[in-house]
TORKOL-4160 file (C-alpha; in steps of 0.2 Angstrom, whole numbers, padded with zeros to 4 digits, m for minus):
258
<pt num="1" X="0098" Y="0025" Z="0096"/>
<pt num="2" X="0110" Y="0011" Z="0090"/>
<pt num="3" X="0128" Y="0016" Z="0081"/>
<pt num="4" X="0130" Y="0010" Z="0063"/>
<pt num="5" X="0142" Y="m0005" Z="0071"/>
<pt num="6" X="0127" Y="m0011" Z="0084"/>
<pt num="7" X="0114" Y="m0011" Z="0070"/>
<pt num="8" X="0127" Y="m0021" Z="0061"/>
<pt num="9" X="0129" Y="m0033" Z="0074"/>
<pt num="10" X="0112" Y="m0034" Z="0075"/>
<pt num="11" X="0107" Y="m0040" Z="0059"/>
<pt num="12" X="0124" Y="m0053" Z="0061"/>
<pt num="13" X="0114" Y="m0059" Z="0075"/>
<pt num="14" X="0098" Y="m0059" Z="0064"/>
<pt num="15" X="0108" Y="m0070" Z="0052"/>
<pt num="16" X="0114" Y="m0083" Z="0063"/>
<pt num="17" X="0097" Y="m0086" Z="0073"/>
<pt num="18" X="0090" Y="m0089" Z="0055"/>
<pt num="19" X="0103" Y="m0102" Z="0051"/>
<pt num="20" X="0100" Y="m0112" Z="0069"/>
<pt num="21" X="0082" Y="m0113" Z="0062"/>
<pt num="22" X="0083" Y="m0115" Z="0045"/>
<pt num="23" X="0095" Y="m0130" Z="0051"/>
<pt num="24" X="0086" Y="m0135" Z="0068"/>
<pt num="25" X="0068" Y="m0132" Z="0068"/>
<pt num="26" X="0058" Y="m0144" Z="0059"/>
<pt num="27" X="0045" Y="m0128" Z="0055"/>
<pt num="28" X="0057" Y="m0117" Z="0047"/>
<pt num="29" X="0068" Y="m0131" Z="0040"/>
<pt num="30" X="0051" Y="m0137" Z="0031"/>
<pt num="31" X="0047" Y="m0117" Z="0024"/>
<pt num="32" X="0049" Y="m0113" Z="0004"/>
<pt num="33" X="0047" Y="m0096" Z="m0006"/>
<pt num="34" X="0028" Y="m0102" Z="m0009"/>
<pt num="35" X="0024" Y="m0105" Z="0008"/>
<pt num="36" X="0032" Y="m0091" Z="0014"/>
<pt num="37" X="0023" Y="m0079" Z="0004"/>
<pt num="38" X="0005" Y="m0076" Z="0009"/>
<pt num="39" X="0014" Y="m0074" Z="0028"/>
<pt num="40" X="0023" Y="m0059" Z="0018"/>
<pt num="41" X="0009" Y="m0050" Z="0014"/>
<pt num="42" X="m0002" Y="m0054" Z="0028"/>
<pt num="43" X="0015" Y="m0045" Z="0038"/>
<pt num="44" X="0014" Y="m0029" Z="0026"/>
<pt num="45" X="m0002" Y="m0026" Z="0029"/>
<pt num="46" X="0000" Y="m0026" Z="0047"/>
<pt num="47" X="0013" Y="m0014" Z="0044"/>
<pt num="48" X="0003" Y="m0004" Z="0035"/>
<pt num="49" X="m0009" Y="m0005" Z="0047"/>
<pt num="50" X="0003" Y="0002" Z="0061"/>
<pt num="51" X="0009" Y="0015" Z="0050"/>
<pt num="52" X="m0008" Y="0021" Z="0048"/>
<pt num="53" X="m0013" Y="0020" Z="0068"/>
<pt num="54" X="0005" Y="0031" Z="0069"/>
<pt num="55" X="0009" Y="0016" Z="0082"/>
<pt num="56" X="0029" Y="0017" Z="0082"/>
<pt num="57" X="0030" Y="0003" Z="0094"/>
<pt num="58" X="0021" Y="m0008" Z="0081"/>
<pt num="59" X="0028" Y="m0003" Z="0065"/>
<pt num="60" X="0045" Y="m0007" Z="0074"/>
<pt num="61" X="0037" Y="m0026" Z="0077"/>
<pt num="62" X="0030" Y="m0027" Z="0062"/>
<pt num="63" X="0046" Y="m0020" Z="0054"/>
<pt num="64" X="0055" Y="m0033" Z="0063"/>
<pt num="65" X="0045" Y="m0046" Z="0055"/>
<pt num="66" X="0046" Y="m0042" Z="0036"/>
<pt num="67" X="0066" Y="m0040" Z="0038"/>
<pt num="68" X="0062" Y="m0058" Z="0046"/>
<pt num="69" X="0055" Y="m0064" Z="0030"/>
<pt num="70" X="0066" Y="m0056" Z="0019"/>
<pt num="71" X="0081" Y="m0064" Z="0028"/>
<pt num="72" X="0071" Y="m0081" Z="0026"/>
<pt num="73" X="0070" Y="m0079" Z="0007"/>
<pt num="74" X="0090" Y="m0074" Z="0006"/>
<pt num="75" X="0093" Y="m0090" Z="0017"/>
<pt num="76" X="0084" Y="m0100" Z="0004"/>
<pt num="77" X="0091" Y="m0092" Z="m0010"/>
<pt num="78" X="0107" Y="m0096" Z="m0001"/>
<pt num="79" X="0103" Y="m0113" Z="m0002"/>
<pt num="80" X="0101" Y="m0117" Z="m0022"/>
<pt num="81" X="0115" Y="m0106" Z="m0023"/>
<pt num="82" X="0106" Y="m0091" Z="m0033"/>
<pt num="83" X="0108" Y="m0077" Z="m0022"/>
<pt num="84" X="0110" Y="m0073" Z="m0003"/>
<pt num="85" X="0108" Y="m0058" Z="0009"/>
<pt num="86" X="0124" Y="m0049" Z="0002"/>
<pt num="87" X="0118" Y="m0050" Z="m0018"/>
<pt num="88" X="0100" Y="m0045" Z="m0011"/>
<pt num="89" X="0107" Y="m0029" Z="m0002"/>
<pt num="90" X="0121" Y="m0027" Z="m0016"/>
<pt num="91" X="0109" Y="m0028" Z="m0032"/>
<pt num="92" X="0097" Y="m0014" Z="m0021"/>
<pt num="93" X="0114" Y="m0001" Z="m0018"/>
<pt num="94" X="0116" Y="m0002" Z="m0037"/>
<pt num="95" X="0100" Y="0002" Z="m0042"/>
<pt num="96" X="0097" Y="0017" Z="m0029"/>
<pt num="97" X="0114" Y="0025" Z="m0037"/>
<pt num="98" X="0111" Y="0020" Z="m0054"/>
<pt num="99" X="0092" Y="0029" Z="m0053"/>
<pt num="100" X="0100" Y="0044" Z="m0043"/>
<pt num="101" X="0109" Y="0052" Z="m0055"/>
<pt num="102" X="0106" Y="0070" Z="m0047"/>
<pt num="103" X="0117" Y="0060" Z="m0029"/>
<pt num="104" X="0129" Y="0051" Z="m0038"/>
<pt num="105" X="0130" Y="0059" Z="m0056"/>
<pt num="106" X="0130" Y="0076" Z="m0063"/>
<pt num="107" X="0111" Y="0077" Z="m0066"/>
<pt num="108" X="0102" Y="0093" Z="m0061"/>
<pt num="109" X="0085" Y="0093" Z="m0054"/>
<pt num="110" X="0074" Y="0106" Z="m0049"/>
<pt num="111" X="0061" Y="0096" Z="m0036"/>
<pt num="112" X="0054" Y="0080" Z="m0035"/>
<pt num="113" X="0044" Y="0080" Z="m0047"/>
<pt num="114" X="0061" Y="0078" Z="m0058"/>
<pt num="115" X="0067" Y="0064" Z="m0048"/>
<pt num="116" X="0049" Y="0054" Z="m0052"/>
<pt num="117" X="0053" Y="0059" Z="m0071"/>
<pt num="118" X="0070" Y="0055" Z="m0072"/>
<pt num="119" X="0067" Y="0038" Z="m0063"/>
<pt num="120" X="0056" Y="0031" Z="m0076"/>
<pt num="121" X="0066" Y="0035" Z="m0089"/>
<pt num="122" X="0080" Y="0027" Z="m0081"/>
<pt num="123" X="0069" Y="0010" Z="m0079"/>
<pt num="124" X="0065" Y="0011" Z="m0098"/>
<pt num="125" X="0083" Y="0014" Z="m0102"/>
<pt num="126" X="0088" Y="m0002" Z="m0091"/>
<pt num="127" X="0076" Y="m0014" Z="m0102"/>
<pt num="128" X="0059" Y="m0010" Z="m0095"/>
<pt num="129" X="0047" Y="m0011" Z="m0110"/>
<pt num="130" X="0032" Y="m0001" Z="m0102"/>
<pt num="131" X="0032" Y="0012" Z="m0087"/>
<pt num="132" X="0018" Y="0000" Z="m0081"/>
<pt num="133" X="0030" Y="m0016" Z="m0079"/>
<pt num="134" X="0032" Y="m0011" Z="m0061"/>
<pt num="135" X="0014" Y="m0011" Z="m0054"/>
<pt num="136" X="0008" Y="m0027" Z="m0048"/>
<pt num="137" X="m0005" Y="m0038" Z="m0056"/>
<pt num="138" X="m0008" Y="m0045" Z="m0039"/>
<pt num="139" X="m0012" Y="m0026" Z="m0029"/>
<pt num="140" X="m0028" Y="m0021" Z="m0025"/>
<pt num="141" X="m0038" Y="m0011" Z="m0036"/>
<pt num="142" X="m0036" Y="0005" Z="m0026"/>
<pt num="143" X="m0019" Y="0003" Z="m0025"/>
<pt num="144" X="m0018" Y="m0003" Z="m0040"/>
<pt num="145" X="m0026" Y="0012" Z="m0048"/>
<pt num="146" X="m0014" Y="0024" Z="m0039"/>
<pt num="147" X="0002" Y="0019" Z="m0043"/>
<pt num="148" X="m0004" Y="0018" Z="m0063"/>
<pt num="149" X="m0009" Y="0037" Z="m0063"/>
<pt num="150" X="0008" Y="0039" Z="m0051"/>
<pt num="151" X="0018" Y="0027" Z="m0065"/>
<pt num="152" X="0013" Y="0038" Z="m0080"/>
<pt num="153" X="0013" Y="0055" Z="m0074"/>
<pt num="154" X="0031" Y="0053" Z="m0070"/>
<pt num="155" X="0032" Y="0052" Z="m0089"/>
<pt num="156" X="0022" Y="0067" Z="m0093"/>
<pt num="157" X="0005" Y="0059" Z="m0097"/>
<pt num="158" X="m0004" Y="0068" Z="m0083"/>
<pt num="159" X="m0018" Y="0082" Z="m0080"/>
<pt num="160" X="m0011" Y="0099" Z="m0075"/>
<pt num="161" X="m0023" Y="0105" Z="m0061"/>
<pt num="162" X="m0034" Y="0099" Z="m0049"/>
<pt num="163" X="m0050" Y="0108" Z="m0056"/>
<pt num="164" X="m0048" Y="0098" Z="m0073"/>
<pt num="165" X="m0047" Y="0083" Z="m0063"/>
<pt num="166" X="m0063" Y="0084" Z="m0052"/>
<pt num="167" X="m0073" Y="0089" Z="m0069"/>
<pt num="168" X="m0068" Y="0074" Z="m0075"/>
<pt num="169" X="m0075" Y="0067" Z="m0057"/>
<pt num="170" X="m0091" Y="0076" Z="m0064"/>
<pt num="171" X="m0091" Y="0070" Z="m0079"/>
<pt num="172" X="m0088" Y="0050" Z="m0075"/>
<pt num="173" X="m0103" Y="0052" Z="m0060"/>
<pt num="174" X="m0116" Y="0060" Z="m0073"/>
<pt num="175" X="m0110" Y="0043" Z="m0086"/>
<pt num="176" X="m0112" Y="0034" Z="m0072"/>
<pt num="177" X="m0129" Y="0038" Z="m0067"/>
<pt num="178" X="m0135" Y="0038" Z="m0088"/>
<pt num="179" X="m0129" Y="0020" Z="m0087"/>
<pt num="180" X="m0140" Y="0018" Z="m0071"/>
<pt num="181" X="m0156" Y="0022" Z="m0077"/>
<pt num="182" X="m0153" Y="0013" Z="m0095"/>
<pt num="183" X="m0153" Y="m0002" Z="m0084"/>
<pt num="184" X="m0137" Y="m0010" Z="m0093"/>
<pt num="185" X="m0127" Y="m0016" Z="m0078"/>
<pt num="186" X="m0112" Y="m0022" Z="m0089"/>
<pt num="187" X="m0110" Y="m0003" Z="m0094"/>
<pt num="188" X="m0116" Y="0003" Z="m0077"/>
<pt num="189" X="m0100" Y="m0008" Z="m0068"/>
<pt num="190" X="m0089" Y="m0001" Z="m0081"/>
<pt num="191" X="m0093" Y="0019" Z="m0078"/>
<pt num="192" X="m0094" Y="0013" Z="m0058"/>
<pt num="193" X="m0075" Y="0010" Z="m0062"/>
<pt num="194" X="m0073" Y="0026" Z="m0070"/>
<pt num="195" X="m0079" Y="0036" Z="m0058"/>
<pt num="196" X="m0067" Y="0024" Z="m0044"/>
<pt num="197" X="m0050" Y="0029" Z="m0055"/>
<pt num="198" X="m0055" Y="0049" Z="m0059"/>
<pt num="199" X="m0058" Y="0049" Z="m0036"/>
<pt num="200" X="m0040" Y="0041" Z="m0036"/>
<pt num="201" X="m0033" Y="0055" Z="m0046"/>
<pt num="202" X="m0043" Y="0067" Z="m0038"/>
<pt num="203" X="m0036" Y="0061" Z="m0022"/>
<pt num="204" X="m0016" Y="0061" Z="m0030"/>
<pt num="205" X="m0017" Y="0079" Z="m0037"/>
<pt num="206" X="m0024" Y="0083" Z="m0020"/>
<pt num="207" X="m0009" Y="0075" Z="m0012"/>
<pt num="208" X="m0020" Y="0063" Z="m0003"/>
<pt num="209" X="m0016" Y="0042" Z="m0002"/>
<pt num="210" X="m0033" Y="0035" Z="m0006"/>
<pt num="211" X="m0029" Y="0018" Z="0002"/>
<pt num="212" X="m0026" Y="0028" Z="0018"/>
<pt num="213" X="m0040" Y="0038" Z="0015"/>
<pt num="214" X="m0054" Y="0025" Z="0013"/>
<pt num="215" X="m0046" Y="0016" Z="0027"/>
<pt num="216" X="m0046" Y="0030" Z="0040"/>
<pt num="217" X="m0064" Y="0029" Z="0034"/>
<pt num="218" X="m0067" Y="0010" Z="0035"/>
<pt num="219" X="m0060" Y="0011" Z="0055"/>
<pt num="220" X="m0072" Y="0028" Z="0056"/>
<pt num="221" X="m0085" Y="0018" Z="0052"/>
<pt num="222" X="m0082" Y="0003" Z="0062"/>
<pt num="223" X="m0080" Y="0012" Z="0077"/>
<pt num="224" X="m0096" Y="0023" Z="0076"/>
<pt num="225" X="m0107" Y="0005" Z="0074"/>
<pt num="226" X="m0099" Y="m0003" Z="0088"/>
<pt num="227" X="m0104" Y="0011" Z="0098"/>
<pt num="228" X="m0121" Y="0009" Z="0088"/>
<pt num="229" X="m0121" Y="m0007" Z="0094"/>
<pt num="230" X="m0117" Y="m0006" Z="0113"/>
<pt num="231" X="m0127" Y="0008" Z="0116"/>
<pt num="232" X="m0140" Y="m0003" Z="0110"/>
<pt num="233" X="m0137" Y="m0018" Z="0120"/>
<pt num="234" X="m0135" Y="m0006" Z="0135"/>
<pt num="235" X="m0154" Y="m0001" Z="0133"/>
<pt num="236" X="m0159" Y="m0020" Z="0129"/>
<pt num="237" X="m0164" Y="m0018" Z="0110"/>
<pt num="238" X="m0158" Y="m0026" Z="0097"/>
<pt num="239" X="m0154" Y="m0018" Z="0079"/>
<pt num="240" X="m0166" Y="m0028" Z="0070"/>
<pt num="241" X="m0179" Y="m0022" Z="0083"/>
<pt num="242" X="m0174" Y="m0004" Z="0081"/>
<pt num="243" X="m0180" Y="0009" Z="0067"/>
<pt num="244" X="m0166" Y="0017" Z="0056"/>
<pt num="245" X="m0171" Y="0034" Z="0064"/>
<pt num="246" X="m0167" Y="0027" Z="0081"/>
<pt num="247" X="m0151" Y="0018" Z="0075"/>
<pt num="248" X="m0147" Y="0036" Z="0067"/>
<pt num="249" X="m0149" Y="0044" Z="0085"/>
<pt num="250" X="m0135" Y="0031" Z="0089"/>
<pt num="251" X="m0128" Y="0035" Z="0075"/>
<pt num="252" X="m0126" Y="0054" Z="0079"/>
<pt num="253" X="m0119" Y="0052" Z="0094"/>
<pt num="254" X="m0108" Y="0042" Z="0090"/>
<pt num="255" X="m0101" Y="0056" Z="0079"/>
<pt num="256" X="m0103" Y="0069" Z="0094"/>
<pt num="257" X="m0092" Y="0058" Z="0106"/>
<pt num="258" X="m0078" Y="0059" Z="0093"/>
């Protein structure tokens, strides 16, 4: 592993390449905030996508990448003279000790579940109107939906076990389907929602990620029908030629050869 002066270095080096571009290369030279952006988040999703394949090799890539980006947006910041690399990092140490009361303060906590508490009321205290200010209008509704129910419990508004939680599963799937056979589809997308958030709770008092857990089963998924599909090549059929009971033979195993 580097020493703190090597990664140091480093990041001087980081520094100085951007510069050469930002100056040199007609690409870079031409790049704004705006056009910057949607590379952003194509970049942190292929982060997350590493960090969920438990590739280390790739998160340190893509790691490498987003500190790219963010060293991008300081040199432009740099350049209209509203903030560089040095405020960025700065303005981020003053917030980690100013929300870290129990590190740098004489605040006691008992366990995270403190910390979480203790941060929100910080963030009011420092101007936010709503514990909601800080979740995205831009995240995806699954994601979305988890850090809401993360947001608000930190300040109390919560369930207090699991079992009350998946009854409320219950009861949003039995709404659900009341709203299915009244054939209003209006109401029926409504409940379909409802029944989306109480599985994202679910899935928080259970100390399960949701994104990561319908991901895991998006790539399941994926990779038992390509197996569908070669094994179907492999005999010379082709899916729209085959029943569902012999694509389900497929199908099964597929799952035995996991």
């Amino acid at each position: 592993m580097n020493s703190r002066e090597a990664q140091l270095q480093a990041v001087d080096r980081l520094l100085t390449i951007m510069d050469e571009l930002r100056e040199q290369c007609p690409w870079d030279r031409k790049q704004t905030m705006q056009s910057l952006r949607h590379l952003t988040i194509e970049e942190t999703y292929e982060l997350g996508d590493a960090i969920l394949e438990n590739d280390l090799e790739e998160v340190k890539k893509e790691l490498g990448d987003l500190l790219l980006h963010i060293v991008f947006y300081a040199r432009i910041g740099s350049e209209t003279g509203d903030f560089d690399l040095g405020d960025v990092a700065n303005d981020i140490c003053e917030k980690l000790i100013r929300r870290h009361p129990h590190i740098y303060g004489d605040v006691k906590v008992q366990d995270e579940h403190e910390v979480k508490a203790n941060w929100e009321k910080i963030k009011l205290r420092e101007g936010k109107k709503s514990v909601l200010e800080g979740v995205p209008d831009g995240l995806p509704a699954l994601v979305k939906a988890n850090r809401i129910q993360e947001k608000v419990a930190g300040v109390g508004f919560d369930w207090e076990k699991p079992e009350q939680v998946f009854e409320k599963v219950r009861e949003e799937l039995e709404e659900m389907e009341a709203e299915r056979a009244s054939g209003n589809r209006e109401a029926l997308e409504s409940e379909m929602g409802d029944v989306f958030f109480s599985l994202v709770n679910y899935a928080r008092f259970l100390g399960l990620n949701p994104e990561n857990a319908l991901e895991r089963t998006n790539k399941k998924f994926i990779g038992r029908f390509r197996f569908l599909e070669t094994k179907a090549a492999e005999a010379g059929r082709s899916l729209h030629e085959m029943s569902l009971a012999e694509m389900d033979r497929y199908w099964e195993a597929a799952k035995a050869s996991e």
